[in-house]
SELUMNU-585124 format. One record per residue: residue in three letters; x, y, z of N, C-alpha, C, O in turn. Coordinates in steps of 0.2 Angstrom, whole numbers, plus 5000, padded with zeros to 4 digits. Example, Ala and Ser with C-alpha at 12.3 -4.5 7.8 and 13.67 -1.06 7.14 Angstrom:
ALA506649725039506249785039506649845039507149835042SER506449895035506849955036506450005039506750065040
END
This chain:
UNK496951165034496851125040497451075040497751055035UNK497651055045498351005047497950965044497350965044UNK498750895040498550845038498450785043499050765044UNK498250765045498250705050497650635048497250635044UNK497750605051497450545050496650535054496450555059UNK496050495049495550475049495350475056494750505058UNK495750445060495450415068495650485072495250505076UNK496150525071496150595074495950645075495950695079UNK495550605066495050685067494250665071493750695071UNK494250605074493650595080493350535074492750515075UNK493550525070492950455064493250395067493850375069UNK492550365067492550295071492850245065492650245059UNK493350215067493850185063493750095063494150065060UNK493350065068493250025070493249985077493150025082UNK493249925078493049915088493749885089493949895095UNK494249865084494749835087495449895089495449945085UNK495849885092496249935095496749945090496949895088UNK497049995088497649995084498250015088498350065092UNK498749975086499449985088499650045090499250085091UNK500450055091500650095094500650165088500450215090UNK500650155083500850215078500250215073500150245069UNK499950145076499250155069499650125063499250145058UNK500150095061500450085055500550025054500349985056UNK501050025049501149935046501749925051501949865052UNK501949975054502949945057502549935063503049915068UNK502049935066501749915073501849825074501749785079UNK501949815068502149735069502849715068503249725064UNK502849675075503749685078504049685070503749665065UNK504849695071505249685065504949735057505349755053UNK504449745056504349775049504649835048504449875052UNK505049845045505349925042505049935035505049895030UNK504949995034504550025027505250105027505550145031UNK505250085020505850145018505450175010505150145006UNK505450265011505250285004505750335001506150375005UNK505750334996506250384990505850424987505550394982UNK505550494987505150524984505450574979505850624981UNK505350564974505350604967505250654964505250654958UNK505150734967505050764964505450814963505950834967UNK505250844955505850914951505150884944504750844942UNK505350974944504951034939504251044938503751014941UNK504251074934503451114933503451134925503851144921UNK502451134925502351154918502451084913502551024913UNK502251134907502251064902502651014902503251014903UNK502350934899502750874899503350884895503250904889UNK503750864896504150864892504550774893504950764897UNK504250734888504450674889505250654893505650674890UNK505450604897506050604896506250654902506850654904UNK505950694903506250774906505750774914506050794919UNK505450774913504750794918504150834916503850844910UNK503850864922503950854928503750784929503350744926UNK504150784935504250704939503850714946503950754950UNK503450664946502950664953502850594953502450554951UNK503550564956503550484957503850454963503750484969UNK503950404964504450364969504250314970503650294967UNK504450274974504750214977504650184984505150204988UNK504250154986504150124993504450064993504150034989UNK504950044998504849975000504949945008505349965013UNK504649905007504349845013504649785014504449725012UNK505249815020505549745022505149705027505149715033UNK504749635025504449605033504849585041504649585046UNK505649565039506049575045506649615042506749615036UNK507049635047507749675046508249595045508849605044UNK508049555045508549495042508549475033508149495029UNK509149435031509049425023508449395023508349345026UNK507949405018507249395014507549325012507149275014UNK508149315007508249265004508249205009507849155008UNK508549205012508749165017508349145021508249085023UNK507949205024507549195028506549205027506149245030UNK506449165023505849185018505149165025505049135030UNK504749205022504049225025503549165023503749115018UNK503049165026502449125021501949195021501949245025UNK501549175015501149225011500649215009500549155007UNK500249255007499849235001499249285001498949305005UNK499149294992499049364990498249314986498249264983UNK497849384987497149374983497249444976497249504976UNK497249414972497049474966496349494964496049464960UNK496149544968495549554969495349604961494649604961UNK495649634956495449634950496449644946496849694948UNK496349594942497149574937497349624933497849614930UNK497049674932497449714929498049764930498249814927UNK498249734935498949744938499549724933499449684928UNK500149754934500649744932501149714935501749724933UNK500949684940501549684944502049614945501749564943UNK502649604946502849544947502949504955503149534960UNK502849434954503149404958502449354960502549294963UNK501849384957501349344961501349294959501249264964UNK501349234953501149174952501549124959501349074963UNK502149164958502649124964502449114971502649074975UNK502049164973501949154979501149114980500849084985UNK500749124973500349074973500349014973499848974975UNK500948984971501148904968501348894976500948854979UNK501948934979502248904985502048924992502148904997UNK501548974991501549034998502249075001502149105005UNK502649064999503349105000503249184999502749204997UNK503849225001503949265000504649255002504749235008UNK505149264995505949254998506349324997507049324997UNK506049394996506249434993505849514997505249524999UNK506249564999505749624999505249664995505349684989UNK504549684998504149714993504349784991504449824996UNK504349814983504249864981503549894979503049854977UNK503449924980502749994977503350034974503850034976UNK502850054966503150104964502550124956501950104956UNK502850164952502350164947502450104941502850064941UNK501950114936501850074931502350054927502550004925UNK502650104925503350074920503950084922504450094919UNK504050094930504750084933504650014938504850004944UNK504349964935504249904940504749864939504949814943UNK505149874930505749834929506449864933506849824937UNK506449944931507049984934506949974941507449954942UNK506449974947506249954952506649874955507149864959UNK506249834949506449754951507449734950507849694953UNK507649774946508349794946508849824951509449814952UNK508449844955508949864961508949814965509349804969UNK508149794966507949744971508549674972508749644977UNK508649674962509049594962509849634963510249594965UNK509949674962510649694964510549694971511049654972UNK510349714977510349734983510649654985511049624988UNK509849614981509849534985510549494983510749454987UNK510849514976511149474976511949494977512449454976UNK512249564980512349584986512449564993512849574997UNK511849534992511849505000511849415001512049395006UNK511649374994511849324994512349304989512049284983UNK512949294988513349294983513149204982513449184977UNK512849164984512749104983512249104976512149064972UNK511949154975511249154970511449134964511949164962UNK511249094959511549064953512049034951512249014946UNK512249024958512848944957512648904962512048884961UNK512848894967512348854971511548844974511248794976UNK511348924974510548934976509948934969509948924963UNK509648944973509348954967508949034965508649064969UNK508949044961508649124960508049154964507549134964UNK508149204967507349234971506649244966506649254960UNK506149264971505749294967505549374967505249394972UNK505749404963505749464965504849494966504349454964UNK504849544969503949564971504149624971504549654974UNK503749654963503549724963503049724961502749684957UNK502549784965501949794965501949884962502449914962UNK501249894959501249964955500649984954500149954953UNK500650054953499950104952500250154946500850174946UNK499850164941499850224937499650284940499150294942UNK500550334938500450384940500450454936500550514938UNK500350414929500450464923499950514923500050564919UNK499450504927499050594929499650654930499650714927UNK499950634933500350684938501050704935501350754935UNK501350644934501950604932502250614925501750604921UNK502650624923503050604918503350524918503950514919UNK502750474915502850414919503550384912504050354914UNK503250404906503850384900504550404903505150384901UNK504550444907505450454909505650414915506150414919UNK505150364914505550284920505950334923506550344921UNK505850374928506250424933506450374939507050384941UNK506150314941506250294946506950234943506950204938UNK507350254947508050204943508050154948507750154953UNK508550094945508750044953509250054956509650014956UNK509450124960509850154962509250164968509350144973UNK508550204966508250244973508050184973507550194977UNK507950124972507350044976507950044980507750014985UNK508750044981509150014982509050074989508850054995UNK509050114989509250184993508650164999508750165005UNK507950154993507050144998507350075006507350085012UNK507750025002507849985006508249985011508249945015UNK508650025010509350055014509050105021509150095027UNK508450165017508050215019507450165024507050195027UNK507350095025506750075027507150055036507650045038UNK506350085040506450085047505850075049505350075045UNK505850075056505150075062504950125060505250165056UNK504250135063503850195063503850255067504250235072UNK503650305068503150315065503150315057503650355055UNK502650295051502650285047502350355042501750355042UNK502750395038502650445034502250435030502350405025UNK501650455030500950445026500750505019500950555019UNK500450485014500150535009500550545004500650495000UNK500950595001501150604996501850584997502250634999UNK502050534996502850485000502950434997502650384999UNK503550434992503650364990503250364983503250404979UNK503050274982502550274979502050314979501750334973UNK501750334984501350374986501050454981500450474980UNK501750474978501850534977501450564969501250624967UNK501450514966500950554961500350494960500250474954UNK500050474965499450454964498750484966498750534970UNK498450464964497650494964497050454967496950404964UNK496650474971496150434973495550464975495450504980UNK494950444970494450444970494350534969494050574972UNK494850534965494850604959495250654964495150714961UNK495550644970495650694972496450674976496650634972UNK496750684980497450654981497650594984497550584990UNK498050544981497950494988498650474989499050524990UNK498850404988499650394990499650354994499350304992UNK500050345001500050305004499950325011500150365014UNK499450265011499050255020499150205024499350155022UNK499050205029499450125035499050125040498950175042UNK498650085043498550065051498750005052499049975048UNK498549985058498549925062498049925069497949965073UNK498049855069497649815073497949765079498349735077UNK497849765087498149715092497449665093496949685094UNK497549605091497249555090497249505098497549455099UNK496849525102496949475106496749395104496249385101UNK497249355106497249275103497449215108498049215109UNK496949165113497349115116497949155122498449135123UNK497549205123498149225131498749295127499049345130UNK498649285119499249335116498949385111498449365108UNK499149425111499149505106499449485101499949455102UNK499249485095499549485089499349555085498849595086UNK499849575081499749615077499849605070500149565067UNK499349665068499149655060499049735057498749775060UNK499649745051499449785048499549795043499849755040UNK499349845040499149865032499649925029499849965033UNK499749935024499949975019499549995014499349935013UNK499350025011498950055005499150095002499250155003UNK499350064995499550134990498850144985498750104981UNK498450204985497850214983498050254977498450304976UNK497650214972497750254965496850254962496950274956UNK496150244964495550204962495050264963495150304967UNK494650254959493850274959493750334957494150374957UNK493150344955492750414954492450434961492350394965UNK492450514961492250554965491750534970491750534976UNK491250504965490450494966490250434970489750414971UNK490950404971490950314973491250314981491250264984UNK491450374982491950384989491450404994491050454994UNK491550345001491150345006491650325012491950275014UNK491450395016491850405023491350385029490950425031UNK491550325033491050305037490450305034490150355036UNK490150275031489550255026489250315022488850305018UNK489550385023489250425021489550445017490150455017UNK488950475008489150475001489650555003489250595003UNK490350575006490650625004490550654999490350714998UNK491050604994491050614986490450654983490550714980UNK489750624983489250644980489150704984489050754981UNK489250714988489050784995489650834991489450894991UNK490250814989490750864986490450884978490450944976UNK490350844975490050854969489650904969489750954965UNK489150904972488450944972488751014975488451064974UNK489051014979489251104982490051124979490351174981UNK490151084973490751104969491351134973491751184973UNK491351094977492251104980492551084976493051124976UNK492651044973493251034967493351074961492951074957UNK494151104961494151144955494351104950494051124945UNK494551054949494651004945494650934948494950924954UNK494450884944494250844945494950794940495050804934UNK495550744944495950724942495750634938495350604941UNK496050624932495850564930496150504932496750504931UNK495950464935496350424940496350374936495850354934UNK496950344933497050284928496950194932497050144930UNK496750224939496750154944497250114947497850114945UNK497050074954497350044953497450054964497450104967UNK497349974966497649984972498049934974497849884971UNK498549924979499049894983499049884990499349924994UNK498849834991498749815000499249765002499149714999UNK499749775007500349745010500049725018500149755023UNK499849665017499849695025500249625028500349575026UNK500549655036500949585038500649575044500049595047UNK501049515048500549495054501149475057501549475054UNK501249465064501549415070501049355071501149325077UNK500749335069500349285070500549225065500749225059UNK500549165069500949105066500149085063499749065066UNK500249105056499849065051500249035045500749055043UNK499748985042499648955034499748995031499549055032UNK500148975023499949015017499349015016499049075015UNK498848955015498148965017498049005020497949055017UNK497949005025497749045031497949135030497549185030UNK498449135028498549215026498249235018498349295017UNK497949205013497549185009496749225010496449275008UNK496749185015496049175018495949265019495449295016UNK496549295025496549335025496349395021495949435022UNK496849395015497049435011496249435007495949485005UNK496049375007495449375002494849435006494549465002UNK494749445013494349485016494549565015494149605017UNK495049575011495349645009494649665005494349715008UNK494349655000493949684998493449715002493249775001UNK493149675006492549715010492649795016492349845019UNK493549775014493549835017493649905012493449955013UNK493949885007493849914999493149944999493049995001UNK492749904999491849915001491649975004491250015004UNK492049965007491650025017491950105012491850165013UNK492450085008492850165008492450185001492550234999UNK492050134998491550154991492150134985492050154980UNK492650104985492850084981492350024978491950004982UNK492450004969492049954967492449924962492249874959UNK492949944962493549884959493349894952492949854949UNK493549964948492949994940493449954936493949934939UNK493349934928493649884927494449914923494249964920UNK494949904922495649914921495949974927496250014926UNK495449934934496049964940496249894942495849844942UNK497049894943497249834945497449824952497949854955UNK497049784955496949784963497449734967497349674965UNK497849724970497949654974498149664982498449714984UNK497949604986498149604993498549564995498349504996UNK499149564996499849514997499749515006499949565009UNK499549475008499749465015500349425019500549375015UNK500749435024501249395027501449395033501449445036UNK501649335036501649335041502549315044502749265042UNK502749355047503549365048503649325053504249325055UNK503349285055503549235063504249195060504749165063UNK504249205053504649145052504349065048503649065046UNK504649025046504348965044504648925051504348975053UNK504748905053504848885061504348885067504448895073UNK503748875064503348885071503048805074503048755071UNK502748825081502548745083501848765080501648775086UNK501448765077500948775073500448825073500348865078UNK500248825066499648895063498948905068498548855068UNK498848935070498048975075497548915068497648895062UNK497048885073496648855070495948905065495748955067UNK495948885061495448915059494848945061494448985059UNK494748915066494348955071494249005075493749025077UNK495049025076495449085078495349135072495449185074UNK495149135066495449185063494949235062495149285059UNK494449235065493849275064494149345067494149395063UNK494449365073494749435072495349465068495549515067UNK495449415067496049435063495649455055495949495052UNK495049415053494849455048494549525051494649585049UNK494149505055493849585057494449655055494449695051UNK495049635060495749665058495849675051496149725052UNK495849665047495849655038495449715037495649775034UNK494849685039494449735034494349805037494249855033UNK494549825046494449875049495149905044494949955041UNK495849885044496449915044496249915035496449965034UNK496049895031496049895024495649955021495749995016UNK495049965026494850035025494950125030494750185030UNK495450085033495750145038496450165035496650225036UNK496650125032497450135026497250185021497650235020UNK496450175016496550205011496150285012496250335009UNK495650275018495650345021496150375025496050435028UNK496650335026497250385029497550405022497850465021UNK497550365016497950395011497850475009498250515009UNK497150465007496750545009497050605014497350665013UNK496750565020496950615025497650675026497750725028UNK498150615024498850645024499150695017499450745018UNK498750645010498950695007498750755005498250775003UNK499250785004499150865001498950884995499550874993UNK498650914990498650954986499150964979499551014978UNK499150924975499750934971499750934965499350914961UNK500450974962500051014955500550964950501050954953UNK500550924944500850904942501250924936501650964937UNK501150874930501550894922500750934918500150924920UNK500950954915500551004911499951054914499451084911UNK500251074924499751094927499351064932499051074937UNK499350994927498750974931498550964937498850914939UNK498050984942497950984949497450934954496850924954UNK497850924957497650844961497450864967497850854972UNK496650894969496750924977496850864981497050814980UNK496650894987496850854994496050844995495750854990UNK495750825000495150805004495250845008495750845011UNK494450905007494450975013494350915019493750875018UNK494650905023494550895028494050945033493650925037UNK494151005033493751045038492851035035492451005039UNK492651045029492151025026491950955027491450955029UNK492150905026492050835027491850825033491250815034UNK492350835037491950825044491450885047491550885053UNK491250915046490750975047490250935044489750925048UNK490250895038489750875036489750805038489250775036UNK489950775040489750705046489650715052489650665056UNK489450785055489350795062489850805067489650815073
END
């Protein structure tokens, strides 16, 4: 069956409306760029392959990061992440720098190109300015992957950023995307979005999802136990070991606080929830929220405004990591190993 996303195939994805492409670049200015990874077959051969990797990154506007920094803030909804940048955006709410996705041990080779690109574009960095924070975010994709051959260099983060545009936004096996695993069967990377009517104005909200998390037995499509329902009729020829771990990006047009986008980000979990994710312990989870208006605004939506903009959170938080699903495909990795896709024709036969 064609790969296509959650809401196409007729599943109710929630009450609020989603954007033009369903994606993260539905919010004006966001461009998302990926570099995906793949060469060879058969046995690991360290250092060599096979390679089932890449590299996603997330510019929140097409202007300099540095220069022109976001306000932010990210909930770590379980710490066994590896990634860098987050204390800083804890301390300040800032974000002065573009986000990278990528896997577990190319987050330095990653953050490498990042500080070359940036410091490329700011020659003031280290003598009069002061240094950025760099923001790389990561999933283990040593299922699939020849992760010890750090394949991702700072050549392709530099290329992701170069490669980063409007939507429509490439879903599934793309990017970081490329050799992860989700809820034992294929995942990668998923996106929607939300049009928030607010005080007279539409705002938009959307999500990114690089999914790497869960057992079989834990995955729930519109409330219903899928997973369990595939278990028991043995549609899986193999079941892939998922080393964990998820990535939630989401940005907004909406004039808020680092609090306030905080606040946000903290409601990421409930939508983790609806999809039967349980956050098992060494997956490392986080939600980095941002809002691109700029720091220039005549003031943040009061906190009594923010009630759909959560609804928006947890709708687009769990429509991202069933789009990760939906899109990807079937993939064989290093030593054989095989990562099916979600029978889509069976799933929905069995939700009515």
């Amino acid at each position: 069956m064609e790969r296509r996303s959650a809401r196409s195939c007729g599943l109710w994805m929630g009450e609020l409306a989603p954007g033009l492409h369903n994606d993260i670049t539905d919010v004006p200015g966001v461009l998302v760029g990926h570099v995906s990874l793949i060469k060879g077959y058969g046995p690991l051969i360290p250092g060599v392959g096979p390679v089932r990797t890449g590299i996603t990154a997330i510019r929140p506007h097409p202007g300099n990061m540095y220069r022109e920094p976001c306000r932010a803030g990210i909930h770590v909804i379980n710490g066994f992440g590896k990634s860098l940048g987050v204390p800083y955006i804890q301390e300040t709410g800032l974000l002065n720098s573009p986000i990278f996705l990528t896997n577990t041990l190319s987050v330095y080779d990653a953050a490498q190109g990042m500080l070359t690109y940036l410091l490329q574009e700011n020659p003031e960095i280290g003598h009069d300015a002061r240094t950025p924070n760099l923001v790389v975010f990561e999933c283990d994709d040593s299922y699939l992957n020849d992760i010890r051959g750090r394949h991702v260099k700072p050549w392709d983060g530099i290329l992701a950023l170069n490669r980063a545009a409007a939507g429509p936004l490439a879903q599934g096996c793309v990017g970081a995307g490329v050799g992860m695993c989700l809820f034992q069967l294929k995942g990668g990377i998923g996106s929607a979005s939300r049009i928030v009517p607010s005080q007279g104005k539409d705002y938009r909200v959307g999500m990114l999802a690089l999914t790497n998390f869960g057992h079989l037995e834990d995955m729930l499509i519109n409330g219903v136990p899928i997973g369990l329902m595939m278990k028991r009729a043995n549609l899986q020829e193999m079941l892939c070991q998922v080393p964990g771990s998820l990535i939630l990006v989401g940005m907004t047009d909406a004039p808020l606080s680092c609090r306030q986008l905080h606040m946000l980000a903290a409601r990421a979990p409930m939508g983790l929830g609806r999809t039967g994710g349980i956050s098992r312990m060494g997956s490392g989870e986080f939600c980095l929220m941002v809002s691109n208006t700029g720091l220039e605004f005549e003031a943040p939506l009061s906190d009594w405004e923010l009630d759909p903009l959560f609804k928006a959170v947890v709708e687009i938080t769990a429509e991202s990591i069933w789009n990760s699903l939906f899109y990807a495909t079937s993939m064989v990795g290093r030593d054989g190993y095989l990562c099916q896709a979600l029978p889509i024709a069976e799933v929905l036969s069995w939700m009515g």
